[in-house]
C-alpha positions in Angstrom: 89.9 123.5 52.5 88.9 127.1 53.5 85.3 128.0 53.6 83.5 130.7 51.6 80.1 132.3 52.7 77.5 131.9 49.6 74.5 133.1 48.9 71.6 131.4 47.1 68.5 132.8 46.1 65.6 130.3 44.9 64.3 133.5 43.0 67.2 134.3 41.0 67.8 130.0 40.5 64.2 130.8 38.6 65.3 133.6 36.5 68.2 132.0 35.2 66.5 128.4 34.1 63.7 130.9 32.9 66.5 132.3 30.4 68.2 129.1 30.1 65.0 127.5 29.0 64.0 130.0 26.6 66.8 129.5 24.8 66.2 126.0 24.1 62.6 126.9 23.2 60.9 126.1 26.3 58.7 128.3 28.2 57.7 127.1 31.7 54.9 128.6 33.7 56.1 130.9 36.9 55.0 127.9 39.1 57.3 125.6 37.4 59.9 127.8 37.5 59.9 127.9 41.4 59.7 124.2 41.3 62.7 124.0 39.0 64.3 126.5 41.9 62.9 124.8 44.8 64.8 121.4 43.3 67.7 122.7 42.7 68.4 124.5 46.2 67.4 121.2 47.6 69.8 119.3 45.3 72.3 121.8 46.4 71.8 121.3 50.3 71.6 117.1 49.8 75.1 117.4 48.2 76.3 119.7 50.8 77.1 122.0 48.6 75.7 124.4 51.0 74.3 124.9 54.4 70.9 126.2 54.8 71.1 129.3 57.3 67.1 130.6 58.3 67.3 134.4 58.5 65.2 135.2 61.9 65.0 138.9 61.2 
């Protein structure tokens, strides 16, 4: 299997369930959102769906 470099951003995972919800006629508070986001990269790395790489710039 080849490898591909992704990039996840918790802040963007918040904008998109933000949408998503709305359309279902929910509207979460901006803390729940990064929650939600927080969750959801996690769920991502336990899977090892991805790799968590720490920028040190």
């Amino acid at each position: 299997m080849r490898e591909i470099e992704v990039f996840i951003d918790t802040e963007e995972i918040a904008e998109f369930f933000f949408h998503e919800l709305m359309k279902r006629g929910y509207v979460p508070s901006e803390e729940e959102l990064e929650e939600i986001a927080d969750i959801t990269f996690e769920y991502l790395i336990e899977k090892s769906i991805i790799d968590e790489e720490v920028n040190e710039e």
